[in-house]
Backbone as CSV, one residue per row, in Angstrom:
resi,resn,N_x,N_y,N_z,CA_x,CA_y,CA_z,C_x,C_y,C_z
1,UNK,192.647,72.031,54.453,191.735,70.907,54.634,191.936,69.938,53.461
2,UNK,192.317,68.596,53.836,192.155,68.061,53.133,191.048,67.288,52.166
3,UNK,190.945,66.803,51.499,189.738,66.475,50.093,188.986,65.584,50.945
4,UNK,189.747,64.353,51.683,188.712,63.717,52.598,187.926,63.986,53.937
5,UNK,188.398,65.419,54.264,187.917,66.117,54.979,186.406,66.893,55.087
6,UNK,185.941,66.787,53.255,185.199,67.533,53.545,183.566,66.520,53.896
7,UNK,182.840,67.420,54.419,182.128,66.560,55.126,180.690,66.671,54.455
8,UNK,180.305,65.163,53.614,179.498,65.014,52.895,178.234,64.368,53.724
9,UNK,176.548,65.124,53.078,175.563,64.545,53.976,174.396,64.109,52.510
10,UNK,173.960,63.476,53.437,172.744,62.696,52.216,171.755,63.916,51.460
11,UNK,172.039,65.162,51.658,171.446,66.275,50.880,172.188,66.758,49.688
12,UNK,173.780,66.745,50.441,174.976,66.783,49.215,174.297,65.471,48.057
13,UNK,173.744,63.896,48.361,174.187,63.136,47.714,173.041,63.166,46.529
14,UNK,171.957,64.022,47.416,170.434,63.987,46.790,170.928,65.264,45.787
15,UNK,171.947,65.994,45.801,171.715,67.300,44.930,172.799,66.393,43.796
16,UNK,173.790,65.546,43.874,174.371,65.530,43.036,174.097,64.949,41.831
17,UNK,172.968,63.764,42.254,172.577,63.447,41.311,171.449,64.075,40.260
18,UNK,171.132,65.470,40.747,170.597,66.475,39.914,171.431,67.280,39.281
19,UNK,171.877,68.274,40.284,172.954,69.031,39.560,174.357,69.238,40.213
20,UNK,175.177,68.836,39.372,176.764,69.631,40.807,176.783,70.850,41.509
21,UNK,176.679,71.511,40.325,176.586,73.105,41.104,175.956,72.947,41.727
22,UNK,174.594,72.520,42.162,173.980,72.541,43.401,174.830,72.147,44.506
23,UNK,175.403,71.267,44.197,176.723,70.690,45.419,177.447,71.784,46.264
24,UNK,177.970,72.022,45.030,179.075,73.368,45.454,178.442,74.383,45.982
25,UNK,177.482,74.881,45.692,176.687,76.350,46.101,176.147,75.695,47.083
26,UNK,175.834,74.569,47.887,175.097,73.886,49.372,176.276,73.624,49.973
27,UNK,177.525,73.442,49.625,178.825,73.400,50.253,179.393,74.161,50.962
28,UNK,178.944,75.588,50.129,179.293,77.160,50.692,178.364,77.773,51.499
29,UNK,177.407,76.761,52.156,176.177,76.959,52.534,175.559,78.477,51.646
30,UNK,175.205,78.268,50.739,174.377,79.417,50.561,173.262,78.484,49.711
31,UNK,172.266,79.071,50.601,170.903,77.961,50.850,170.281,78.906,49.589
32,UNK,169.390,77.159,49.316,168.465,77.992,47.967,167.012,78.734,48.515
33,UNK,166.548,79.612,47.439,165.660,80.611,48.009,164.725,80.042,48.821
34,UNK,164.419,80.469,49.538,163.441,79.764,50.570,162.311,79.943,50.854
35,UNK,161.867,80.704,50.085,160.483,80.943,49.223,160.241,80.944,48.498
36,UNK,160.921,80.156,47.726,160.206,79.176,46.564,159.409,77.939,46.516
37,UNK,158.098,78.287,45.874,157.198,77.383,46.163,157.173,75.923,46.277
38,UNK,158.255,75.218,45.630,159.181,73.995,45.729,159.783,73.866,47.145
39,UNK,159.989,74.555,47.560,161.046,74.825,48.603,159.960,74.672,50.163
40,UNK,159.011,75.617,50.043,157.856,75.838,50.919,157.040,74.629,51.003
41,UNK,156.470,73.721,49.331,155.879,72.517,49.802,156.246,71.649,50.203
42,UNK,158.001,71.243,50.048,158.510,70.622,50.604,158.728,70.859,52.192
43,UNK,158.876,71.985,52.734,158.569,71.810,54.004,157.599,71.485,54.410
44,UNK,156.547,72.304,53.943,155.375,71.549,54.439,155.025,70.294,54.896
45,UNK,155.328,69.156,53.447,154.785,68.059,53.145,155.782,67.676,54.310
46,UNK,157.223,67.605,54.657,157.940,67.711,55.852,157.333,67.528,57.545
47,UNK,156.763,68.429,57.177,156.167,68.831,58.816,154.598,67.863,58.820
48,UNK,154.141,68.182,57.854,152.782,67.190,58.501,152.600,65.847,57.851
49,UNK,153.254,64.882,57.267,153.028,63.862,56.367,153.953,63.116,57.441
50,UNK,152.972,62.254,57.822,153.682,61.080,58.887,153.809,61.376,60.385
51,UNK,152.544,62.510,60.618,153.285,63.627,61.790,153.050,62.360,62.984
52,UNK,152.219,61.522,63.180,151.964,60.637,64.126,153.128,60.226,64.469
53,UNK,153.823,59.420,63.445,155.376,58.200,63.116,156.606,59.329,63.123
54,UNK,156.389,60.740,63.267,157.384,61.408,63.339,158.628,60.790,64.439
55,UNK,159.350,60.269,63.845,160.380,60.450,64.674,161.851,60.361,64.158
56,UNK,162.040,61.265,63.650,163.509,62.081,63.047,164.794,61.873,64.010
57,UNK,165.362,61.626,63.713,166.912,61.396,64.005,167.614,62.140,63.873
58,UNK,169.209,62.799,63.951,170.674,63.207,63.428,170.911,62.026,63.556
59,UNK,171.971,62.195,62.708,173.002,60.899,62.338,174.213,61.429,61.441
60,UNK,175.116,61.986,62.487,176.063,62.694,62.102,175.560,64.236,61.150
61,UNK,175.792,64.634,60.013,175.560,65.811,59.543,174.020,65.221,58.855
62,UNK,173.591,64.484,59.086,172.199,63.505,58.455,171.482,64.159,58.898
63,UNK,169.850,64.328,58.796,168.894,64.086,59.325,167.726,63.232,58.904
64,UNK,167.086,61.792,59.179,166.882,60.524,58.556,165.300,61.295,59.218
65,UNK,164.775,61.132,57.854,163.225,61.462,58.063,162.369,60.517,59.018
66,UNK,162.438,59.387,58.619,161.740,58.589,59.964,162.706,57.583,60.076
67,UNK,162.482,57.226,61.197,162.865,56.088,61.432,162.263,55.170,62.680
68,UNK,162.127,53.831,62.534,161.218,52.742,63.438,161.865,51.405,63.386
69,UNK,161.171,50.851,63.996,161.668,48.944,64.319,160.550,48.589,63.923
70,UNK,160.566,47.527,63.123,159.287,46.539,62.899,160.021,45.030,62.441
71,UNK,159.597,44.751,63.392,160.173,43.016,63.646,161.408,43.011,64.265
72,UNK,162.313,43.915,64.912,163.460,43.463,65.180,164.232,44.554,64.448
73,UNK,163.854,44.669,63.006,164.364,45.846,62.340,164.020,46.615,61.874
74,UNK,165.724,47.913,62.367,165.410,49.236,61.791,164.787,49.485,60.461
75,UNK,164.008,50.311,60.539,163.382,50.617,58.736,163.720,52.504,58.772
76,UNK,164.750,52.236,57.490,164.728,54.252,57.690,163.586,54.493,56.506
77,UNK,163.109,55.629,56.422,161.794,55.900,55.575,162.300,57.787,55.413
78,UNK,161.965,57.616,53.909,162.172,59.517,53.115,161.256,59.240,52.100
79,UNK,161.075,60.959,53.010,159.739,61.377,52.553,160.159,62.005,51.583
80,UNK,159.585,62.083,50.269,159.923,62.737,49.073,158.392,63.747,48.077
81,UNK,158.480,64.558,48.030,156.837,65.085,47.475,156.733,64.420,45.626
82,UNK,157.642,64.063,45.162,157.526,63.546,43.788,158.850,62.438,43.572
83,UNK,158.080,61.382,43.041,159.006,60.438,42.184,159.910,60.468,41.206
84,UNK,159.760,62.211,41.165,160.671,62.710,39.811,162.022,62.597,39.846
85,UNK,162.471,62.395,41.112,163.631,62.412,41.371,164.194,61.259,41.802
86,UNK,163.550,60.153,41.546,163.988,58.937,42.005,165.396,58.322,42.296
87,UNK,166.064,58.669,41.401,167.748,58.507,41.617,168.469,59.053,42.390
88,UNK,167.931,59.986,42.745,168.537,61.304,43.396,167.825,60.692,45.281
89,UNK,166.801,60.523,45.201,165.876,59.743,46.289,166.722,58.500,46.513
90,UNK,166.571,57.884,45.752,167.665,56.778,46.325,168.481,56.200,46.943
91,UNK,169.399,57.248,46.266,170.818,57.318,46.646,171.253,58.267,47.846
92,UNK,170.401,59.318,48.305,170.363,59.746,49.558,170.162,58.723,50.507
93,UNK,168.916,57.798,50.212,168.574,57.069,51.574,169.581,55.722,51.578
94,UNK,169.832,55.389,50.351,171.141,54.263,50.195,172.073,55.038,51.405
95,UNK,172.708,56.336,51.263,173.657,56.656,52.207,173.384,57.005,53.445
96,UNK,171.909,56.720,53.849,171.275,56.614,55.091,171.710,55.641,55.640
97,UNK,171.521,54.243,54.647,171.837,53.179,55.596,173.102,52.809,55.553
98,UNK,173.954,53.165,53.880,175.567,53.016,54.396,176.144,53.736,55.700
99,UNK,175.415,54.894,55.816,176.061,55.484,57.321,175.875,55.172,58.710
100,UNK,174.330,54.197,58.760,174.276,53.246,59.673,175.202,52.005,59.743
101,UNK,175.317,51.554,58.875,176.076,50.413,58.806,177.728,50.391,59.108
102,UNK,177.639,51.903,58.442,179.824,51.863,59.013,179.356,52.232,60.825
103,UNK,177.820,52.339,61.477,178.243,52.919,62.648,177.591,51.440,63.285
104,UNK,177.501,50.219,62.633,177.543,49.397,63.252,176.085,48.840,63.339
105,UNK,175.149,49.523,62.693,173.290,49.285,62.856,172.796,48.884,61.583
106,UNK,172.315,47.399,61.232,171.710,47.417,60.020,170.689,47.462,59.911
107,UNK,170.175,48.415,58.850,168.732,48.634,58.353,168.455,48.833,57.087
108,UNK,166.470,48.382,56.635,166.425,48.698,55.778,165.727,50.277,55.248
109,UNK,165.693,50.330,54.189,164.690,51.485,53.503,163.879,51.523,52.616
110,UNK,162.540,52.924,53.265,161.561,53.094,52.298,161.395,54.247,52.106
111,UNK,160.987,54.611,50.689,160.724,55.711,49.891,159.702,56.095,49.841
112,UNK,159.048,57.389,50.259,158.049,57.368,50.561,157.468,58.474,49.744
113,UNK,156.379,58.770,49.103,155.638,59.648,48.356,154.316,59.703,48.369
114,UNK,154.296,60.785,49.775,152.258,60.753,50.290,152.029,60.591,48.804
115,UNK,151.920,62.425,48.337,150.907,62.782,47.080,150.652,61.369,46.234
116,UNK,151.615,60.954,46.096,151.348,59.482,44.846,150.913,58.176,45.327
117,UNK,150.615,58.321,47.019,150.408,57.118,47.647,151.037,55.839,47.272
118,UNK,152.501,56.294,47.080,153.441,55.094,46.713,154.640,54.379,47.788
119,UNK,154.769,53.570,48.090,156.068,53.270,48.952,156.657,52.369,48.288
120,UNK,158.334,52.339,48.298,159.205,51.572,47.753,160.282,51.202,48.250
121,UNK,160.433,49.520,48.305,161.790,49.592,49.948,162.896,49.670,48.467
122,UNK,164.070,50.273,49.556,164.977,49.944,49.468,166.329,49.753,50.086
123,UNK,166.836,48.716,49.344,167.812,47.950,50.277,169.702,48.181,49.649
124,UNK,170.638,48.303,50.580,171.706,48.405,50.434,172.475,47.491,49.887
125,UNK,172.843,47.063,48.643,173.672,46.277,48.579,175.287,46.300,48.320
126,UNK,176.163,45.492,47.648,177.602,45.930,47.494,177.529,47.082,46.527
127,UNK,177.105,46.837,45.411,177.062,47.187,44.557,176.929,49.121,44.355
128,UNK,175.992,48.924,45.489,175.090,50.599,45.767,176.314,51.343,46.370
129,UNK,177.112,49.982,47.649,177.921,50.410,48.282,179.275,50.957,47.078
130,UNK,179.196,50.761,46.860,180.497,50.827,45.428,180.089,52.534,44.840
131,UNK,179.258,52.396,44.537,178.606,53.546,43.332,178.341,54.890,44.584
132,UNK,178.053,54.525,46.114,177.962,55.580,47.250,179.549,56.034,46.783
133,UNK,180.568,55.011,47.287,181.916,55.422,47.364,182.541,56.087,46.160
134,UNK,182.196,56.180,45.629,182.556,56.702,43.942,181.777,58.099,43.876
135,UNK,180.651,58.234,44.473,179.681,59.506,44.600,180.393,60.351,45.741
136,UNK,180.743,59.572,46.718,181.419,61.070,48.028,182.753,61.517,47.078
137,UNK,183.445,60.495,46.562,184.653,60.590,45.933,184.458,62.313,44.769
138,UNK,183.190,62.019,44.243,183.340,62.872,43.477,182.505,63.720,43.841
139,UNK,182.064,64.264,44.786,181.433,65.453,45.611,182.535,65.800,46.687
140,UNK,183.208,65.370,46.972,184.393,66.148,47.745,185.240,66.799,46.900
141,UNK,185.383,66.187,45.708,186.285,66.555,44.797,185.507,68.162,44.309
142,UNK,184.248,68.359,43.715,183.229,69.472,43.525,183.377,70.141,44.925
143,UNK,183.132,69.968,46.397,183.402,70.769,47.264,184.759,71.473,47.301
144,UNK,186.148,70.419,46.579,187.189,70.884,47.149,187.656,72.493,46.048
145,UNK,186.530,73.051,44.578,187.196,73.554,43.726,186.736,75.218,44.707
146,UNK,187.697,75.609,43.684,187.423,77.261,44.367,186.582,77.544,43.364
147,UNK,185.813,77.517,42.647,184.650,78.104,41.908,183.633,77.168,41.418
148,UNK,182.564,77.511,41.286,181.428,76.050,41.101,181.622,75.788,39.696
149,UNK,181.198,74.144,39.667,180.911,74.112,38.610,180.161,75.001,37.079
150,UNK,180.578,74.956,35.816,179.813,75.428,34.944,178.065,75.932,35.058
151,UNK,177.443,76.433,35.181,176.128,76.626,35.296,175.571,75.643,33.851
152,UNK,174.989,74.376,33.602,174.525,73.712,32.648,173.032,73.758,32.799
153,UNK,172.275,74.199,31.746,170.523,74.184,31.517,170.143,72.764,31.223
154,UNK,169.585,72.397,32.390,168.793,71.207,32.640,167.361,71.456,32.999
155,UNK,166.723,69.939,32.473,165.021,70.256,32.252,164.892,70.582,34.068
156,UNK,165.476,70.762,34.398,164.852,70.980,36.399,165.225,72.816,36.635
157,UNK,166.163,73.546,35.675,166.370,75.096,35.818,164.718,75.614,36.375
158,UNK,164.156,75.225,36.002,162.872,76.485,35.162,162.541,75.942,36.857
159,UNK,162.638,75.444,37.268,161.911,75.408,38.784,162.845,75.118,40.013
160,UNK,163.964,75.504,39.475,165.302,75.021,40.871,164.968,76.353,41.706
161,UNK,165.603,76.212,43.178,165.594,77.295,44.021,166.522,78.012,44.184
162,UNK,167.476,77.713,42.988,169.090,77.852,43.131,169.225,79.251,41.800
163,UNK,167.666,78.857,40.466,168.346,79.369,39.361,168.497,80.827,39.284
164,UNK,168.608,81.688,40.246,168.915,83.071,40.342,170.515,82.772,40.519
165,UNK,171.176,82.445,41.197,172.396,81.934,40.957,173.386,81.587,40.282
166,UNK,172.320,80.692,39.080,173.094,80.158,37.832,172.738,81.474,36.972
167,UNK,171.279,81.708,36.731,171.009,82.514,35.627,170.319,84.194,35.482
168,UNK,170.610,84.526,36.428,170.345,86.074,36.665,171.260,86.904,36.003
């Protein structure tokens, strides 16, 4: 298989900007614990936050938390339980709408965070488009190694769903 082969989704893009190894170990599908309380409120907050406006999509290996028309246009919307991760939030839903857009549909996006009662659009520009292409570039490259990245202690270990993995 080749390097451009491998097939990157806006969860790959949301882990990379936390940790790589997360990349690689979600590459090999081996899913993080799934009873971890991180893990559990995020489903939760998943399943009932927006349950009215629920209406979820695929979009290729995607799955776009909401999505609607208002005025004419698409609006994609991710749901996120904390702002802590804002970059990482971002740049997932940035590659929401770059992946609409190579399929021909333009839209915008919002960030969404019940608990903080915050919403924040955001919009695709060249620029994002540039820094997406530079991000699959270097998450295919992390999918393509035969062993994961280094295990590195970052302030997010002490509560990842992954750190039995890195640090057991």
């Amino acid at each position: 298989m080749s390097i451009d082969e491998f097939r990157v989704s806006g969860t790959l893009i949301w882990y990379y900007y936390i940790c790589p190894r997360e990349v690689w170990l979600m590459s090999r599908q081996l899913v993080p614990d799934q009873h971890d309380e991180n893990v559990e409120w995020g489903r939760f907050l998943h399943e009932h936050t927006y349950a009215r406006s629920k209406k979820e999509i695929g979009l290729g290996n995607n799955k776009l938390d909401l999505i609607s028309q208002q005025g004419g246009q698409f609006l994609v919307a991710e749901v996120k339980k904390t702002a802590s991760f804002k970059k990482s939030a971002t740049m997932q839903l940035l590659y929401y709408l770059y992946t609409l857009k190579m399929a021909g549909v333009e839209a915008k996006g919002e960030l969404r965070f019940p608990e903080q009662k915050k919403k924040e659009t955001v919009e695709l520009t060249p620029e994002s488009e540039l820094e997406l292409e530079r991000t699959v570039k270097n998450i295919r490259a992390i999918m393509a190694k035969e062993i994961p990245p280094a295990a590195k202690r970052i302030k997010y270990c002490p509560k990842c769903a992954y750190r039995e993995l890195c640090w057991a």
